[in-house]
Structure formats: C-alpha cells, structure tokens
HTML snippet that shows the backbone in 3Dmol.js (N, CA, C, O; Angstrom):
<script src="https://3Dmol.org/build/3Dmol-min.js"></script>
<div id="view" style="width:600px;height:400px;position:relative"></div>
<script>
const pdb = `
ATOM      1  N   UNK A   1     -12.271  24.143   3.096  1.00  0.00           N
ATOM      2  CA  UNK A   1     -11.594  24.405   1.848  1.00  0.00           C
ATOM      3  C   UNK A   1     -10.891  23.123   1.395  1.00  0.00           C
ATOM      4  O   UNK A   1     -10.446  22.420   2.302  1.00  0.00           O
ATOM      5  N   UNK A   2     -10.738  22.753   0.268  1.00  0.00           N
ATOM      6  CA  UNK A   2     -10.300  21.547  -0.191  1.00  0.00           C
ATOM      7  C   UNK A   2      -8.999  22.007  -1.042  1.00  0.00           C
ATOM      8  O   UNK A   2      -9.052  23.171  -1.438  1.00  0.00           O
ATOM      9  N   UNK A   3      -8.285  21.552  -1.252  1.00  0.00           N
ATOM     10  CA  UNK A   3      -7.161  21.090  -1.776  1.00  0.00           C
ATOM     11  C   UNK A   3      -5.855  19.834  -2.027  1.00  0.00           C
ATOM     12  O   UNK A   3      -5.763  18.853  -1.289  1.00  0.00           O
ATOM     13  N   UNK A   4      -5.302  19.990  -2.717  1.00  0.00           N
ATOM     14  CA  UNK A   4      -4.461  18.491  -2.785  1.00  0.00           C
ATOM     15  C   UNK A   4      -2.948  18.750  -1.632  1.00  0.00           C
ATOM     16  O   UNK A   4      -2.266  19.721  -1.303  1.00  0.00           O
ATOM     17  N   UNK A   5      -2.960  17.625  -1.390  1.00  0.00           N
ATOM     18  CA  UNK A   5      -1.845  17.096  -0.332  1.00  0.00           C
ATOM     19  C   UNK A   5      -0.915  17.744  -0.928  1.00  0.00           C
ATOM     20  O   UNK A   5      -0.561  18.569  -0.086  1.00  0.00           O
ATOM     21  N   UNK A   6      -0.245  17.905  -1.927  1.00  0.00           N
ATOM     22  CA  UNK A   6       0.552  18.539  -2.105  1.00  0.00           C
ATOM     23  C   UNK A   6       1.122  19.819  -2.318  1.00  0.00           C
ATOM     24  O   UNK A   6       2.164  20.183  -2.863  1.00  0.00           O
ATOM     25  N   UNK A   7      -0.053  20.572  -1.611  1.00  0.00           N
ATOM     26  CA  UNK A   7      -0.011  21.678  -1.885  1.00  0.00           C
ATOM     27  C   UNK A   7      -0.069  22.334  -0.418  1.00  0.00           C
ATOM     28  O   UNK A   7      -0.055  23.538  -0.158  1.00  0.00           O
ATOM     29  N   UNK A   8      -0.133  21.302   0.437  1.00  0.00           N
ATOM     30  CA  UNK A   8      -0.361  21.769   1.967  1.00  0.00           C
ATOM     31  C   UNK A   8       1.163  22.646   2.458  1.00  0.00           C
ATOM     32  O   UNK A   8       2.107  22.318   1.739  1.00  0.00           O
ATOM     33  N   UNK A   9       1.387  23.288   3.132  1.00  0.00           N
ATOM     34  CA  UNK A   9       2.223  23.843   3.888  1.00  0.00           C
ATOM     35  C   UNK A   9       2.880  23.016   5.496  1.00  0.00           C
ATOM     36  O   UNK A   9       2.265  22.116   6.068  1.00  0.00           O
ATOM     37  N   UNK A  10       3.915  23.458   5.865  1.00  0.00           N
ATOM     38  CA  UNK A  10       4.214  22.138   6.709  1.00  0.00           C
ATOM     39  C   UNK A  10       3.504  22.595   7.915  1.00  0.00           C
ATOM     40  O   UNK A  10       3.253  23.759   8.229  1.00  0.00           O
ATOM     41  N   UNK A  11       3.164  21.313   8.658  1.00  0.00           N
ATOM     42  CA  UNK A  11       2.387  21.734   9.941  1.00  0.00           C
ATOM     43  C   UNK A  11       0.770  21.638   9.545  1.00  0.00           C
ATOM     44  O   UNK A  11       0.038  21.525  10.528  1.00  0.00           O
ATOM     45  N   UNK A  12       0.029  21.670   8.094  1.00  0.00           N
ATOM     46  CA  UNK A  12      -0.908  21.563   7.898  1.00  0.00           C
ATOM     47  C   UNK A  12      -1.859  20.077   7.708  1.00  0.00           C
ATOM     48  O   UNK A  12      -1.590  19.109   6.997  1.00  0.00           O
ATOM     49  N   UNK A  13      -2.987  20.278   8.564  1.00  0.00           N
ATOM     50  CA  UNK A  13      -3.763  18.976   9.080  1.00  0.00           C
ATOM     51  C   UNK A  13      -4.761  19.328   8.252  1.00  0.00           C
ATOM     52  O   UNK A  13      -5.166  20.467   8.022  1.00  0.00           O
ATOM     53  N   UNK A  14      -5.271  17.961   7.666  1.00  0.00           N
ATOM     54  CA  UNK A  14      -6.686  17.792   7.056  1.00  0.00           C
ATOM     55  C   UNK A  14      -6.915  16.810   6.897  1.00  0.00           C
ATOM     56  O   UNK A  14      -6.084  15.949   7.184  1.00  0.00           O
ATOM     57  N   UNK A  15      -8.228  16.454   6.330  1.00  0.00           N
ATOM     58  CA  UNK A  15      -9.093  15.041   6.458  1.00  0.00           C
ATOM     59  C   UNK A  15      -9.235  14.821   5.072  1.00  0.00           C
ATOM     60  O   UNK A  15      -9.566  15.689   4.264  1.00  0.00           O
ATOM     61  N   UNK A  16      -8.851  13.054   4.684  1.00  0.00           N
ATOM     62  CA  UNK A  16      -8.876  13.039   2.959  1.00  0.00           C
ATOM     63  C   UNK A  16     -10.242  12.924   2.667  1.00  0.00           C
ATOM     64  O   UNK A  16     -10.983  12.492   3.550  1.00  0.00           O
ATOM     65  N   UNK A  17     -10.700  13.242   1.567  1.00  0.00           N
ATOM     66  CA  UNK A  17     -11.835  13.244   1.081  1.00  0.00           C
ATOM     67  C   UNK A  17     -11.637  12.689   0.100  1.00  0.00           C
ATOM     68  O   UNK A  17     -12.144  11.634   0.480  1.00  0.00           O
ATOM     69  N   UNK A  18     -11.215  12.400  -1.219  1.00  0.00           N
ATOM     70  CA  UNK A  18     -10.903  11.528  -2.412  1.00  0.00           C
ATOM     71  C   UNK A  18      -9.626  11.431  -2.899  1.00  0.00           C
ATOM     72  O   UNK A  18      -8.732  12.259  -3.074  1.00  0.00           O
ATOM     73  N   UNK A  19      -9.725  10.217  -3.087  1.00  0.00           N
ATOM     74  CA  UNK A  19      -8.038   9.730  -4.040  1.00  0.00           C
ATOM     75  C   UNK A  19      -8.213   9.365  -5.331  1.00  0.00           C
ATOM     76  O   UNK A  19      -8.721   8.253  -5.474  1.00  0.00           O
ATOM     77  N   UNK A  20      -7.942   9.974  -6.327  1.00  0.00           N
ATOM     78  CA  UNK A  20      -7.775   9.626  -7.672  1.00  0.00           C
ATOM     79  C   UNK A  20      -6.510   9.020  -8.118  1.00  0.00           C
ATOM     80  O   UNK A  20      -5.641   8.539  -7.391  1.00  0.00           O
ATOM     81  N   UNK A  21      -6.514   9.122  -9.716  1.00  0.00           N
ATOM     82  CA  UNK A  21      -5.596   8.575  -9.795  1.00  0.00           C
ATOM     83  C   UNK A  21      -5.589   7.193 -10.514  1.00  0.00           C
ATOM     84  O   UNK A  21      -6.492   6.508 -10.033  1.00  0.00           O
ATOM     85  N   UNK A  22      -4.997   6.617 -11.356  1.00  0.00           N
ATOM     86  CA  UNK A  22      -4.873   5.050 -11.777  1.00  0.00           C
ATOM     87  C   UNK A  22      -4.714   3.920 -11.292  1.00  0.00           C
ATOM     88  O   UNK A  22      -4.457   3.848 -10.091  1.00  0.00           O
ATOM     89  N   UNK A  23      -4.779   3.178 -11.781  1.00  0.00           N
ATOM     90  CA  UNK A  23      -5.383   2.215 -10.960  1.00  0.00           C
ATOM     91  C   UNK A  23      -4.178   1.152 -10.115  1.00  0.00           C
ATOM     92  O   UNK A  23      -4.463   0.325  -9.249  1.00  0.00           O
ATOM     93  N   UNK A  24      -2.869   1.439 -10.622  1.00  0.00           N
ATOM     94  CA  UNK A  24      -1.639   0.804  -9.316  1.00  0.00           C
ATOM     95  C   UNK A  24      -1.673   2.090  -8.805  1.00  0.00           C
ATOM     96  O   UNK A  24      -2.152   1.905  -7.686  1.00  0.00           O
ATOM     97  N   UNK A  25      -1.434   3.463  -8.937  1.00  0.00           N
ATOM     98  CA  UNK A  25      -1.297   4.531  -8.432  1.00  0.00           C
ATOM     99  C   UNK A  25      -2.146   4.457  -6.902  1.00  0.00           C
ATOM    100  O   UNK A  25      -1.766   4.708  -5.758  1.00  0.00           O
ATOM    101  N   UNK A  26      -3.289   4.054  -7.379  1.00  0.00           N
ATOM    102  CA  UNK A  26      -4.640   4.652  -6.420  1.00  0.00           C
ATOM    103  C   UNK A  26      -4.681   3.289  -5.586  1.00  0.00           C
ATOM    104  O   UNK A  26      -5.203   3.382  -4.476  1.00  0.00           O
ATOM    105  N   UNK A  27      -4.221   2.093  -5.955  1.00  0.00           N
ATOM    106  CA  UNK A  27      -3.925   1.254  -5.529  1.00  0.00           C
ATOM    107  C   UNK A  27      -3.338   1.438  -3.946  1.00  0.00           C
ATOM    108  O   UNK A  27      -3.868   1.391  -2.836  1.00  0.00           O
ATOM    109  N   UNK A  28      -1.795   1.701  -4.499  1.00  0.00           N
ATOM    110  CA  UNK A  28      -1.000   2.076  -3.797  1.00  0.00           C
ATOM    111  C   UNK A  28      -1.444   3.154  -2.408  1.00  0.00           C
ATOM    112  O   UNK A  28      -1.594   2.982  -1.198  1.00  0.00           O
ATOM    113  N   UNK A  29      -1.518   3.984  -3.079  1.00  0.00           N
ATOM    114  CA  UNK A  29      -1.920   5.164  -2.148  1.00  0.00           C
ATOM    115  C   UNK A  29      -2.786   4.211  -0.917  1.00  0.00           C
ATOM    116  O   UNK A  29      -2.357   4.329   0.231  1.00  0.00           O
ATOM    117  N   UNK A  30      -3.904   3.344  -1.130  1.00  0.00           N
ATOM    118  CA  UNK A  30      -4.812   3.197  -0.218  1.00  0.00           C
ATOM    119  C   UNK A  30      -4.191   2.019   0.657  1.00  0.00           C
ATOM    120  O   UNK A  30      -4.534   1.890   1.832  1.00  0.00           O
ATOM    121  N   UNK A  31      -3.275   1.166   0.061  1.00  0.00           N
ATOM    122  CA  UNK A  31      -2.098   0.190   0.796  1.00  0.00           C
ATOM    123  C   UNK A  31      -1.708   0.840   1.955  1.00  0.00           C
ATOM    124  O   UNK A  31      -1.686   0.232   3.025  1.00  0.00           O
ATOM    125  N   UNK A  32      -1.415   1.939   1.871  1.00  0.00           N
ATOM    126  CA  UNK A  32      -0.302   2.661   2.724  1.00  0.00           C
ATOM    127  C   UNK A  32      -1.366   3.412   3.666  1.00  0.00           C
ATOM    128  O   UNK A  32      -0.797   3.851   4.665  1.00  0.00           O
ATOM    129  N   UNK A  33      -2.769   3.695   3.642  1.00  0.00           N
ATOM    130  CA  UNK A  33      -3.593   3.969   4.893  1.00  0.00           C
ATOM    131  C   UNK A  33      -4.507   4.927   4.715  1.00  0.00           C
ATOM    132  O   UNK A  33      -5.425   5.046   5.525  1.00  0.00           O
ATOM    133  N   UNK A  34      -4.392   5.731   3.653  1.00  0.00           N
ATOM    134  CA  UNK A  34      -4.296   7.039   2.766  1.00  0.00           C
ATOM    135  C   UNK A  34      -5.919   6.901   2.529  1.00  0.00           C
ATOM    136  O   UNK A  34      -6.079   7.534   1.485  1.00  0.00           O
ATOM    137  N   UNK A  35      -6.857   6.547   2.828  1.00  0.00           N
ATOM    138  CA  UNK A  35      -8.187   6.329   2.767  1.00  0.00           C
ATOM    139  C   UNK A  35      -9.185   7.391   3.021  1.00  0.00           C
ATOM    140  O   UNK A  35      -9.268   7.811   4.175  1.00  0.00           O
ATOM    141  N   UNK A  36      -9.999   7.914   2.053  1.00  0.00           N
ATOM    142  CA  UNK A  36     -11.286   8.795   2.485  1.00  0.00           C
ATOM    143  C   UNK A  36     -11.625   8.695   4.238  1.00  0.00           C
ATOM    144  O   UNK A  36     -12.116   7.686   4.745  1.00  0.00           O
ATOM    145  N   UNK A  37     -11.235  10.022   5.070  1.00  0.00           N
ATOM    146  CA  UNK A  37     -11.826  10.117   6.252  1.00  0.00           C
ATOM    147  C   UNK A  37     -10.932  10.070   7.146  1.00  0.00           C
ATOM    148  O   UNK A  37     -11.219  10.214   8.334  1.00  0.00           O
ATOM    149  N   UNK A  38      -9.112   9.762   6.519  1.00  0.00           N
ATOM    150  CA  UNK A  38      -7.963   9.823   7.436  1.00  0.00           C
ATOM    151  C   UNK A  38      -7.891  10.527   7.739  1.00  0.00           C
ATOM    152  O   UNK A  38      -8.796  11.256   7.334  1.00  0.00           O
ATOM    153  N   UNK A  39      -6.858  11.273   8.763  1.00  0.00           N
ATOM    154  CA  UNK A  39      -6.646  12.437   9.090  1.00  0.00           C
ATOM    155  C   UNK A  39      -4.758  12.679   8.514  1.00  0.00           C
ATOM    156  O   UNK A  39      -3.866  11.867   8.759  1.00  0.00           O
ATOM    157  N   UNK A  40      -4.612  13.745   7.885  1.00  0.00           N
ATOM    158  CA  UNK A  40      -2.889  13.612   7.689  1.00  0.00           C
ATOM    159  C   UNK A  40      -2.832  14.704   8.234  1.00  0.00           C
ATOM    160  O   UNK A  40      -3.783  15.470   8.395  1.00  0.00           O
ATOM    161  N   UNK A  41      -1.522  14.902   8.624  1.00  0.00           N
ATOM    162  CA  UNK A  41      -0.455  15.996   8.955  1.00  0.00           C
ATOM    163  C   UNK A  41       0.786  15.522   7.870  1.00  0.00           C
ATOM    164  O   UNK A  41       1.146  14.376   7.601  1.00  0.00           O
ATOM    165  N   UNK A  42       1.366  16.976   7.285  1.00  0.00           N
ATOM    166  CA  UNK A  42       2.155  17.171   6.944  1.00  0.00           C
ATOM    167  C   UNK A  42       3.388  17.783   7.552  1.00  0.00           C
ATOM    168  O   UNK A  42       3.566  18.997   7.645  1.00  0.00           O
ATOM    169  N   UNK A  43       4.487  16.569   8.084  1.00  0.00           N
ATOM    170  CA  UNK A  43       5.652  17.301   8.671  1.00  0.00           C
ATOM    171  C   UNK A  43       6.635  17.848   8.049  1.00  0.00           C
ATOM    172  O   UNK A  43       7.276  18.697   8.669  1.00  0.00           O
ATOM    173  N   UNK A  44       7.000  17.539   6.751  1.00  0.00           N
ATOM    174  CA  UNK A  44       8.152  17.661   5.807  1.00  0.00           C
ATOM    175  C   UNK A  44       8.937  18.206   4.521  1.00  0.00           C
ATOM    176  O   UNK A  44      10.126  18.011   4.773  1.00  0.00           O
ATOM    177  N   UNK A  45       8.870  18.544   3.801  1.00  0.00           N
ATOM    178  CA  UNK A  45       9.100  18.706   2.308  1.00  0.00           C
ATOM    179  C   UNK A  45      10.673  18.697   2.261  1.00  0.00           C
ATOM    180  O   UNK A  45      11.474  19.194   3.052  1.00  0.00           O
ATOM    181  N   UNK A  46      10.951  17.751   0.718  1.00  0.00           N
ATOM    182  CA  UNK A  46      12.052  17.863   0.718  1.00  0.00           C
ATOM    183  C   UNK A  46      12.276  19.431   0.028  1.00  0.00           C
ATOM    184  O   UNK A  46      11.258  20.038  -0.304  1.00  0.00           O
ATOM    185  N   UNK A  47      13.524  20.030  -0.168  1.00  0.00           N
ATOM    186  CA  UNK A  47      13.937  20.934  -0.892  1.00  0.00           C
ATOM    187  C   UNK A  47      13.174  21.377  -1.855  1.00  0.00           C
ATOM    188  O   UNK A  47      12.708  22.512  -1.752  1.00  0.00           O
ATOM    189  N   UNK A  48      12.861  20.498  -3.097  1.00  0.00           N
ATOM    190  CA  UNK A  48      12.567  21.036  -4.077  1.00  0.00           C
ATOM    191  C   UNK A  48      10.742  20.347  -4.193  1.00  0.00           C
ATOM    192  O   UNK A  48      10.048  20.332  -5.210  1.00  0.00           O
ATOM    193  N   UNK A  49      10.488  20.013  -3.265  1.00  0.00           N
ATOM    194  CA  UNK A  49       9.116  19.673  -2.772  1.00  0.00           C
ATOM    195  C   UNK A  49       8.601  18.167  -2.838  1.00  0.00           C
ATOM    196  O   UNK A  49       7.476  17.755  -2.559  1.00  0.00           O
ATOM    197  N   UNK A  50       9.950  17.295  -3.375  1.00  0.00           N
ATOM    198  CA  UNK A  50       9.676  15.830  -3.807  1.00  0.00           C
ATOM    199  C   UNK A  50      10.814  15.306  -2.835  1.00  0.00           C
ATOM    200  O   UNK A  50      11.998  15.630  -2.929  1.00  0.00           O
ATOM    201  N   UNK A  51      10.284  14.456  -1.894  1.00  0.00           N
ATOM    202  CA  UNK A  51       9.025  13.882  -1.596  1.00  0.00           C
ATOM    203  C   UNK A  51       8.472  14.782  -0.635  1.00  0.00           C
ATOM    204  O   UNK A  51       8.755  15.978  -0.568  1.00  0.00           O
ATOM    205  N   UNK A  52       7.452  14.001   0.314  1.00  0.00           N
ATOM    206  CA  UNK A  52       6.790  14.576   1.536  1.00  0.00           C
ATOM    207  C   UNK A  52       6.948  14.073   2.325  1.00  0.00           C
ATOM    208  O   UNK A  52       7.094  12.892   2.009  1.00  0.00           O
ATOM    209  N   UNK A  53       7.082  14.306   3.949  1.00  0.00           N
ATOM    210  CA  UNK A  53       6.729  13.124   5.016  1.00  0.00           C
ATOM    211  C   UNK A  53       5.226  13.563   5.684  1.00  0.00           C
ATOM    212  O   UNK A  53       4.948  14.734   5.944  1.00  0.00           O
ATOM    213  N   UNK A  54       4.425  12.567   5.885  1.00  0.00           N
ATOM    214  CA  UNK A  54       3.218  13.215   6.871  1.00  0.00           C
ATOM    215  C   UNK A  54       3.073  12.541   8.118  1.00  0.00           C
ATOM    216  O   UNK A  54       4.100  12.450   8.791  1.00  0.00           O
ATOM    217  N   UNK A  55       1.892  11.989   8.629  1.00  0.00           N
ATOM    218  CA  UNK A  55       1.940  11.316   9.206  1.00  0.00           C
ATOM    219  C   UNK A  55       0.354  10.822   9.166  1.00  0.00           C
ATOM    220  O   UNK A  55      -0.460  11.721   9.379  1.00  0.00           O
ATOM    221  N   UNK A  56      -0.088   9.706   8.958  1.00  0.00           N
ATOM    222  CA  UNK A  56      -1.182   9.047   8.730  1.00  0.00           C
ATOM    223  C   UNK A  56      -1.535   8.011   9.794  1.00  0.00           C
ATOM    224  O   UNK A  56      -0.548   7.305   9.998  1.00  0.00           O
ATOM    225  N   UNK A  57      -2.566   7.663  10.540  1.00  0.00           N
ATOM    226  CA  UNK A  57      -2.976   6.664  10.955  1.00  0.00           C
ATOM    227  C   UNK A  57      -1.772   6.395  12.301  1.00  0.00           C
ATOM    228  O   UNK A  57      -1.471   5.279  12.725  1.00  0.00           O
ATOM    229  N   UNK A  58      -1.309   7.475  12.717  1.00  0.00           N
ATOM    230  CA  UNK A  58      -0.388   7.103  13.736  1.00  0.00           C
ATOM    231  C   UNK A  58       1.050   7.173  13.112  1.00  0.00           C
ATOM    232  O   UNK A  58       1.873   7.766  13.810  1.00  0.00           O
ATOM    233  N   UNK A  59       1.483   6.679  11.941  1.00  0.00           N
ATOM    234  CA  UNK A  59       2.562   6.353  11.600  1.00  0.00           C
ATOM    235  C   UNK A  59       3.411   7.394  10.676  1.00  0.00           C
ATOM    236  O   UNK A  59       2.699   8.392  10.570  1.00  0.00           O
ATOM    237  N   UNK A  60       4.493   7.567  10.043  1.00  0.00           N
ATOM    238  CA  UNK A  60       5.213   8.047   9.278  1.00  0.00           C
ATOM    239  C   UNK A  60       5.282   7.551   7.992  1.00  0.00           C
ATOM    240  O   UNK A  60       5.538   6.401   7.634  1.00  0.00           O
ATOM    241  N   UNK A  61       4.929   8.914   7.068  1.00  0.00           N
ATOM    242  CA  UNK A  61       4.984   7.582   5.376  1.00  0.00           C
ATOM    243  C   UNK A  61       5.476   8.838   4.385  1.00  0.00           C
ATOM    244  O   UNK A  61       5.012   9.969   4.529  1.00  0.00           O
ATOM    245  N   UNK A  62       6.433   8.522   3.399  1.00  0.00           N
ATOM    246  CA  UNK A  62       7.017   9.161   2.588  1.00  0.00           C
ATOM    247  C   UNK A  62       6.044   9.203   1.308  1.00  0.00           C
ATOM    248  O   UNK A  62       5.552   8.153   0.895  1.00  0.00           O
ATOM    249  N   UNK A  63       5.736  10.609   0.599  1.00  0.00           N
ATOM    250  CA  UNK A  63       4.938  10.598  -0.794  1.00  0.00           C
ATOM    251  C   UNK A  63       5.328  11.211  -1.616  1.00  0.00           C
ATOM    252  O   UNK A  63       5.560  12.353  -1.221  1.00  0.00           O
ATOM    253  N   UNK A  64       5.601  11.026  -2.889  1.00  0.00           N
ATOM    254  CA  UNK A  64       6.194  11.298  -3.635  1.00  0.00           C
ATOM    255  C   UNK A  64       5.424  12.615  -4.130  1.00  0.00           C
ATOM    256  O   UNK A  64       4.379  12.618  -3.481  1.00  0.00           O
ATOM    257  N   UNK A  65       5.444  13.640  -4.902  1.00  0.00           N
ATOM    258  CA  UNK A  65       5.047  14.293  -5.095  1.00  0.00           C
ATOM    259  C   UNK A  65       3.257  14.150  -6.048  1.00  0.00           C
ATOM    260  O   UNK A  65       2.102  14.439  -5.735  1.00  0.00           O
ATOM    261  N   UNK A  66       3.891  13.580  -7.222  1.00  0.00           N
ATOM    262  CA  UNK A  66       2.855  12.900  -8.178  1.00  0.00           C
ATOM    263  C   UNK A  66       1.985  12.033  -6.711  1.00  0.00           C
ATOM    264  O   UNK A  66       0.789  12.050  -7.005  1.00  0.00           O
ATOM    265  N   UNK A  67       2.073  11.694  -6.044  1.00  0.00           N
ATOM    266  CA  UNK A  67       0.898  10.323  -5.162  1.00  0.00           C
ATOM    267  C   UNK A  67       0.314  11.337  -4.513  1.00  0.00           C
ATOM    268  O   UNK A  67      -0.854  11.033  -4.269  1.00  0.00           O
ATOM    269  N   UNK A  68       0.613  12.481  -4.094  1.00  0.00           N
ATOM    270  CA  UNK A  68      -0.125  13.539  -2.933  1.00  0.00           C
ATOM    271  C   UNK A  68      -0.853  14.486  -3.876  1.00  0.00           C
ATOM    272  O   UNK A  68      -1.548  15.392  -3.415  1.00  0.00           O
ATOM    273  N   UNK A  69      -0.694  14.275  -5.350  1.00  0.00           N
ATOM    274  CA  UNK A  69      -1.095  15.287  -5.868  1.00  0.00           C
ATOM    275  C   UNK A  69      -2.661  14.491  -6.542  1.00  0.00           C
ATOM    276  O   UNK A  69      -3.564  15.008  -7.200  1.00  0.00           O
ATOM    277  N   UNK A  70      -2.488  13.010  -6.033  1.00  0.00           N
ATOM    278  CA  UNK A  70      -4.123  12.290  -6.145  1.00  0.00           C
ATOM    279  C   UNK A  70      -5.041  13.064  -4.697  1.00  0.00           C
ATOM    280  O   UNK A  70      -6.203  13.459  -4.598  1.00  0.00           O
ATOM    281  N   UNK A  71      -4.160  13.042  -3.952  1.00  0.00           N
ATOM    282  CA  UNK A  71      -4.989  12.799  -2.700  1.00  0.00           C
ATOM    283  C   UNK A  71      -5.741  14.705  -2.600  1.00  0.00           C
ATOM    284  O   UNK A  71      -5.213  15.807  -2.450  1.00  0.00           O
ATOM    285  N   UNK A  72      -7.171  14.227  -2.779  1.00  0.00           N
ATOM    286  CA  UNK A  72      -7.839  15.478  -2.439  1.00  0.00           C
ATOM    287  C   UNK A  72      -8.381  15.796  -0.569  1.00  0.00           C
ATOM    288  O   UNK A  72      -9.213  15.150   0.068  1.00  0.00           O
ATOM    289  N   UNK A  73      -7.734  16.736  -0.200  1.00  0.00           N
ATOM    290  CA  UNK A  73      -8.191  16.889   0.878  1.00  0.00           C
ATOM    291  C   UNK A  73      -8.956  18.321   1.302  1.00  0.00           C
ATOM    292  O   UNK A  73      -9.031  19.353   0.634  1.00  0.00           O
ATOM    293  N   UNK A  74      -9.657  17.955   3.026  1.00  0.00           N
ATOM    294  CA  UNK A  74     -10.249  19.400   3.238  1.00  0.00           C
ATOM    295  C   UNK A  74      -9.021  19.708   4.757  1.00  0.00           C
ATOM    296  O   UNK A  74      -8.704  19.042   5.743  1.00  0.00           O
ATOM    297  N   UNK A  75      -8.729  20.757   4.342  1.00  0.00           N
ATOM    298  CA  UNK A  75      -8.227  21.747   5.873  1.00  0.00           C
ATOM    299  C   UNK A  75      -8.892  21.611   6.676  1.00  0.00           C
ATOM    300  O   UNK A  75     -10.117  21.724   6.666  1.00  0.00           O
ATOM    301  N   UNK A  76      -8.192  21.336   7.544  1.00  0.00           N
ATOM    302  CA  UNK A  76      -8.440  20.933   8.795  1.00  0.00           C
ATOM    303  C   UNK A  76      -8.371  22.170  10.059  1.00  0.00           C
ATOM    304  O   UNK A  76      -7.280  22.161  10.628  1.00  0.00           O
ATOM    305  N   UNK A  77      -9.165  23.023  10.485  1.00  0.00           N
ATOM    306  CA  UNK A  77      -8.665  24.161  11.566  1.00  0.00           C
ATOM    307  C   UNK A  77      -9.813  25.138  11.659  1.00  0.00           C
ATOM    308  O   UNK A  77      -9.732  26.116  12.403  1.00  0.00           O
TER     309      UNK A  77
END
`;
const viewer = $3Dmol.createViewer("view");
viewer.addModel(pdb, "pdb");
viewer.setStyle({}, {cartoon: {color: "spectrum"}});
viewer.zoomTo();
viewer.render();
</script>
C-alpha cells in the first residue's frame, strides 16, 4: 500500500518509492538521505503534526510537514 510520509502513524516503517516536489524542495529532501529504496521509520510527531522525527539511513532527521508530504512511500509489514 502506498502512501505519503506524512500520513504514517508512529512506529510505522516503509520503503520510499518517489519524491516529488520542486526543485530546492526535492533538492533538499534527497541531501538529507531521503532517496527512492530507503527504508524510514517514523518515531515522532509533534502535537499538531509539524514536524516529524524518523529515522533514515541509520540516523535521526527532522521533516517538516510540507517535505514528508513529497515523499511517496510503500508500508512496510
């Protein structure tokens, strides 16, 4: 099942499949590790759902709401 990063629930793992988005936007996103075929976990949400924490490539990375809402992913389970 596919859906956007930002819509994941906490504790939920999946594999990215496409990043859209403009072109510093999409930029960005792929700087930070965020690449077709990663694997994320989502540990975090703030309160009102902005930002996120996940965890990518080993590491910890904060996303703003709008940047997770490029990232198309599939569920992972």
């Amino acid at each position: 099942m596919l859906k956007p990063l930002h819509e994941f629930s906490v504790g939920e793992t999946g594999i990215v499949k496409t990043v859209s988005g403009e072109g510093i936007i999409r930029r960005r996103i792929f700087d930070m590790g965020v690449t077709p075929g990663a694997e994320i976990t989502l540990h975090k949400k703030a309160p009102l759902g902005d930002p996120i924490e996940v965890t990518v490539r080993g590491y910890k990375l904060s996303l703003r709401k709008t940047e997770a809402s490029c990232v198309t992913m599939e569920v992972k389970g």
